[in-house]
MOPAC internal coordinates of N, CA, C and O (Angstrom, degrees):
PM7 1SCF
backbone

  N    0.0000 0     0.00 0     0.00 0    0    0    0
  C    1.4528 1     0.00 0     0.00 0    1    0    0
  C    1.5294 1   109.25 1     0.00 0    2    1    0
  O    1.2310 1   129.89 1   -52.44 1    3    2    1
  N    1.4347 1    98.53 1   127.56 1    3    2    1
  C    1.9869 1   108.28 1  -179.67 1    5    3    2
  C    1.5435 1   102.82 1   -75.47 1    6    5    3
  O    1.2310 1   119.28 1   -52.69 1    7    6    5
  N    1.6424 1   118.98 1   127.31 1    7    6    5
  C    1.0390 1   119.44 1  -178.45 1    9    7    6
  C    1.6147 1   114.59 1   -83.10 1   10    9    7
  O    1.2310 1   106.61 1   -73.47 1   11   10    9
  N    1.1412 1   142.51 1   106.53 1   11   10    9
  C    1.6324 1   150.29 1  -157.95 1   13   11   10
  C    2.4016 1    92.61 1   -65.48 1   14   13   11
  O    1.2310 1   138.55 1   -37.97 1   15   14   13
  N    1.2905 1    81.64 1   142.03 1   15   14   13
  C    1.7233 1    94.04 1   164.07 1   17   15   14
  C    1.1724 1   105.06 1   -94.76 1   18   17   15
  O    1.2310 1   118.13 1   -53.23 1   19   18   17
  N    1.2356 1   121.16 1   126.77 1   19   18   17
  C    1.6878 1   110.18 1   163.77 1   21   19   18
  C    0.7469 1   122.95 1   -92.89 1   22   21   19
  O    1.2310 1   117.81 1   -48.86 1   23   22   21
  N    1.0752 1   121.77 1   131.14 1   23   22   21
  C    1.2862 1   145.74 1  -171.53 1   25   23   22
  C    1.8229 1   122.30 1    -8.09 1   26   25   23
  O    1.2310 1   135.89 1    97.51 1   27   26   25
  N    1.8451 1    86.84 1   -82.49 1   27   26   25
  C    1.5013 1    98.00 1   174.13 1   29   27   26
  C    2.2188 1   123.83 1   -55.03 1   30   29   27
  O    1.2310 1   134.92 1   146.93 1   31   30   29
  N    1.2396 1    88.74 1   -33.07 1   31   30   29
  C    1.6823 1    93.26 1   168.63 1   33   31   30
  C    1.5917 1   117.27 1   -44.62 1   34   33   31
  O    1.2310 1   135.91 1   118.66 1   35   34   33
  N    1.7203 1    86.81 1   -61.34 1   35   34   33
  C    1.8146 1   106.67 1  -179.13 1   37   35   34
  C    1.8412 1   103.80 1   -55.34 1   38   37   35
  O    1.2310 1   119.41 1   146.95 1   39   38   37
  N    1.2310 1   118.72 1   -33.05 1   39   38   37
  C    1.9408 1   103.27 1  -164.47 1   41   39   38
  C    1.5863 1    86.40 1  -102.63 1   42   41   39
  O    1.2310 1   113.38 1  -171.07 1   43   42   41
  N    1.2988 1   130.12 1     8.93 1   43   42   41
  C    1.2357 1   124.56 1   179.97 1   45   43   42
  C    1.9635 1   107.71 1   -82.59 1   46   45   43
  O    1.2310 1   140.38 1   139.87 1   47   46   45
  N    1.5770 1    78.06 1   -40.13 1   47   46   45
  C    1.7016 1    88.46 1  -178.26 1   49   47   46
  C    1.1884 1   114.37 1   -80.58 1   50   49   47
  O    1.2310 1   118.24 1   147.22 1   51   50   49
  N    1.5560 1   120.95 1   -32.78 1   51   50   49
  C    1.4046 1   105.57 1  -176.02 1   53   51   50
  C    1.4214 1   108.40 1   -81.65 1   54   53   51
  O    1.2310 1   116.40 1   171.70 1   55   54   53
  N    1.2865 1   124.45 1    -8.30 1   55   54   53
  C    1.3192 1   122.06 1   164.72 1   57   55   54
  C    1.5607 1   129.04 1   -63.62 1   58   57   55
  O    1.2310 1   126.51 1   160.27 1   59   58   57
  N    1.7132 1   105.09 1   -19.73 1   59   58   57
  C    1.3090 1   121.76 1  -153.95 1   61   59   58
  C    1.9677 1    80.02 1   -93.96 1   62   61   59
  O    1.2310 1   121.29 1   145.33 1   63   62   61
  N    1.5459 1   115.14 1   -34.67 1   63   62   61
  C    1.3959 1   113.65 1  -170.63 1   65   63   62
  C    1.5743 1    95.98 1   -73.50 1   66   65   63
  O    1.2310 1   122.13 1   129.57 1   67   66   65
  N    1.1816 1   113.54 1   -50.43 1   67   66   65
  C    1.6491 1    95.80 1  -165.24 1   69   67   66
  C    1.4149 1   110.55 1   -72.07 1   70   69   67
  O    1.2310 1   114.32 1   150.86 1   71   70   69
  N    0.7546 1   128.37 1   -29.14 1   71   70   69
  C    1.5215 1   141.57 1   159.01 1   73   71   70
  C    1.4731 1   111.93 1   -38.83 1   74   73   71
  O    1.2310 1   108.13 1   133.06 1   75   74   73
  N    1.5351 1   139.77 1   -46.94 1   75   74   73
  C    1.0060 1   140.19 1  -177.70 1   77   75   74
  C    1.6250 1    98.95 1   -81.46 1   78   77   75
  O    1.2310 1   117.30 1   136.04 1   79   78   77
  N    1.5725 1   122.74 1   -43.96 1   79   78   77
  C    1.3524 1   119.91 1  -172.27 1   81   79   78
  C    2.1323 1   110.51 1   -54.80 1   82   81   79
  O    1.2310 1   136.95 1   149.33 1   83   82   81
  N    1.2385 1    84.77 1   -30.67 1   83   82   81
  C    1.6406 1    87.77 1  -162.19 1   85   83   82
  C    1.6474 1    90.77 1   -87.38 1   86   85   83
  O    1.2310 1   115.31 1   157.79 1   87   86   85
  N    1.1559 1   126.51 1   -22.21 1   87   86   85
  C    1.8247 1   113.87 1   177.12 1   89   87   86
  C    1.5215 1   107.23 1   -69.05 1   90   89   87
  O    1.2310 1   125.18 1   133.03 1   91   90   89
  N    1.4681 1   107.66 1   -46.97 1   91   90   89
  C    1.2049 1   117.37 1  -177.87 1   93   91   90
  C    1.8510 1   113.19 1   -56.88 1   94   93   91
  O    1.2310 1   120.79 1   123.87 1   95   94   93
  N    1.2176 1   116.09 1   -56.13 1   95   94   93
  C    1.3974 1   100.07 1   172.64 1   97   95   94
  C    1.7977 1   119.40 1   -80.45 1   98   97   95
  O    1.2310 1   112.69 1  -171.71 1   99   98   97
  N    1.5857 1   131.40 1     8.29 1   99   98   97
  C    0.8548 1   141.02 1   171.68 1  101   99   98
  C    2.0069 1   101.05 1   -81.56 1  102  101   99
  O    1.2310 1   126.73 1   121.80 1  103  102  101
  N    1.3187 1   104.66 1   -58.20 1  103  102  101
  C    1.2776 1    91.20 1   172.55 1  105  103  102
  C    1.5107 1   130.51 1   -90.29 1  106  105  103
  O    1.2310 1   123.01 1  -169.69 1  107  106  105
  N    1.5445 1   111.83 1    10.31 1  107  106  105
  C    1.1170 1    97.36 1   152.31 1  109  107  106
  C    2.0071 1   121.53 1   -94.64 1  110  109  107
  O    1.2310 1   119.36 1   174.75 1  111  110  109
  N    1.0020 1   118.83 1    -5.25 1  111  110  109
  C    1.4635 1   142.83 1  -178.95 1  113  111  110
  C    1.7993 1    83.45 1   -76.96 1  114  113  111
  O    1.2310 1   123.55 1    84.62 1  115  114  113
  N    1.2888 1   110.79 1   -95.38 1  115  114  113
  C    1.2123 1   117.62 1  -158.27 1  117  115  114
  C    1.4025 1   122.68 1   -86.38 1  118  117  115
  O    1.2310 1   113.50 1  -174.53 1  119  118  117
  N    1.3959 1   129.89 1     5.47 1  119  118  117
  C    1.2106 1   128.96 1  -155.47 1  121  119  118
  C    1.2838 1   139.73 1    84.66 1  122  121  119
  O    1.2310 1   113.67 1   -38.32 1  123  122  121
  N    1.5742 1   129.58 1   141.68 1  123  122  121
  C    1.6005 1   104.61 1   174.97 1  125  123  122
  C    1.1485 1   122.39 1   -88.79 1  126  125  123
  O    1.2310 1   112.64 1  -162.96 1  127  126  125
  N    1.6392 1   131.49 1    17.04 1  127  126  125
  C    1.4615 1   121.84 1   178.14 1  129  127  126
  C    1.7737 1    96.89 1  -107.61 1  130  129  127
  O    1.2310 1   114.17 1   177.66 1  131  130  129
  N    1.3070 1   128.65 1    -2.34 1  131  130  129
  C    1.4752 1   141.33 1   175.75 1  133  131  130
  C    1.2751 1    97.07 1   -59.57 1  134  133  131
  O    1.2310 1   121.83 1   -41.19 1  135  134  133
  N    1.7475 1   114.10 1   138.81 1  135  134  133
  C    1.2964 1   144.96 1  -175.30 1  137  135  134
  C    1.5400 1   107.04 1   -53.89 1  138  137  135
  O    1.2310 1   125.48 1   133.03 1  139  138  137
  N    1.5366 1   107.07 1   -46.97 1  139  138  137
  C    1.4568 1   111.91 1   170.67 1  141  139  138
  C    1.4209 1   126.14 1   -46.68 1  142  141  139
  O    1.2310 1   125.23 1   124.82 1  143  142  141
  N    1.5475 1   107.56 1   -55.18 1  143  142  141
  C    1.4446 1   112.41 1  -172.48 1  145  143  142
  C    1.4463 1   122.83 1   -86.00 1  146  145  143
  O    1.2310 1   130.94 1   164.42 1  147  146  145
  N    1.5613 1    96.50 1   -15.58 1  147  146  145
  C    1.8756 1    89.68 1   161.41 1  149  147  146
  C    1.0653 1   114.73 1   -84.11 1  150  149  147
  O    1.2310 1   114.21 1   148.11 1  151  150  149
  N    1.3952 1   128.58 1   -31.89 1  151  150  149
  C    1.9413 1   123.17 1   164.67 1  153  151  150
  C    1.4174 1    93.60 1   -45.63 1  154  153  151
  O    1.2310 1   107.68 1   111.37 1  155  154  153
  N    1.0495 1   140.59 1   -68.63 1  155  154  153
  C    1.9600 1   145.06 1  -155.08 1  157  155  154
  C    1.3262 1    91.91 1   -63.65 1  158  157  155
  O    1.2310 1   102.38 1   153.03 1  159  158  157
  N    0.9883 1   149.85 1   -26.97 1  159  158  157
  C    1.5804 1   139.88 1  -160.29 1  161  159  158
  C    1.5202 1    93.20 1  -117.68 1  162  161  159
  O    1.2310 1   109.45 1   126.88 1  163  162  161
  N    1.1868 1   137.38 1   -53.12 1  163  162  161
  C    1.8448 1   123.68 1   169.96 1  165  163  162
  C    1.6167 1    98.60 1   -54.01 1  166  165  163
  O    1.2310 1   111.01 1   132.80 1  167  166  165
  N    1.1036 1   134.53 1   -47.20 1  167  166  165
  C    1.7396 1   133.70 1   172.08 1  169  167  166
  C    1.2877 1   106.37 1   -50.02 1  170  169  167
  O    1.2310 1   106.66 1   145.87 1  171  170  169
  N    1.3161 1   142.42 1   -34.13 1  171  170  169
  C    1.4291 1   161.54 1  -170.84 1  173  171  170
  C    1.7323 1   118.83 1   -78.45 1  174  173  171
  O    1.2310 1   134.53 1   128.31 1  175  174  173
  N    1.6496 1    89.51 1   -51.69 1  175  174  173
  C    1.8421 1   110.05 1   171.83 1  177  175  174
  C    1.2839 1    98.89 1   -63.77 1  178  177  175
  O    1.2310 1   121.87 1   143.95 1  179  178  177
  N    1.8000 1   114.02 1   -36.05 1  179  178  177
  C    1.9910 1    89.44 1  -160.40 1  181  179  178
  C    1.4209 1    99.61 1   -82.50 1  182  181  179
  O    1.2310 1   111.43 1   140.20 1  183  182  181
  N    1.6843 1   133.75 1   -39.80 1  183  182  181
  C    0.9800 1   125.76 1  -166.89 1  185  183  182
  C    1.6753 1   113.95 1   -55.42 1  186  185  183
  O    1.2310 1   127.48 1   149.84 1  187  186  185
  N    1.3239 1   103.21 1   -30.16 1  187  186  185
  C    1.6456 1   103.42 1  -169.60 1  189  187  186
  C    1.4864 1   106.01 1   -78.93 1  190  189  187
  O    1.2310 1   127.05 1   145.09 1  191  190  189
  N    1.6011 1   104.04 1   -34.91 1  191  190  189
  C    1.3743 1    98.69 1   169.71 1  193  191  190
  C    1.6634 1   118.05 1   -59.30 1  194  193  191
  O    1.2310 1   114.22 1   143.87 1  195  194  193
  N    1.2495 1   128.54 1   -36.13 1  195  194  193
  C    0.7602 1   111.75 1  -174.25 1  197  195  194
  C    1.6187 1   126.59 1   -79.33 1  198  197  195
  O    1.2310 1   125.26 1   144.91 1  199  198  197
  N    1.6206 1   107.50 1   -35.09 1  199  198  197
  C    1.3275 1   109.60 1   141.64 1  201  199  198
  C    1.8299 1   138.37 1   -23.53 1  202  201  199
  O    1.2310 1   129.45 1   136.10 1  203  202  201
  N    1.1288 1    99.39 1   -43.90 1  203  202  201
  C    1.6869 1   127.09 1  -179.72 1  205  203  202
  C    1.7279 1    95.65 1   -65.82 1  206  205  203
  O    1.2310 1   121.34 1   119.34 1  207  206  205
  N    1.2515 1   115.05 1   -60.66 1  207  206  205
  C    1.7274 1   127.07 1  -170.63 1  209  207  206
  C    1.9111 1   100.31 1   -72.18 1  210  209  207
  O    1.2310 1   120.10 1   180.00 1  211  210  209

């Protein structure tokens, strides 16, 4: 028996990837103490948190 992805798991993670791609060139663009990349990285904490739950 094929085990199904559900759905929300699967756009949870690729959210969690694009999410890391865009911090990563946010703090390399602007720095990691820049206004930008700590919004992208608290945006980053909740998704994983929520991943985690």
């Amino acid at each position: 028996m094929n085990k199904v992805i559900e759905p929300p798991k699967y756009k949870l993670s690729k959210a969690i990837l694009i999410k890391k791609r865009e911090m990563i060139e946010l703090g390399t663009r602007y720095g990691l103490t820049d206004v930008r990349t700590v919004r992208c990285s608290q945006q980053l904490d909740d998704l994983l948190n929520r991943q985690a739950n």
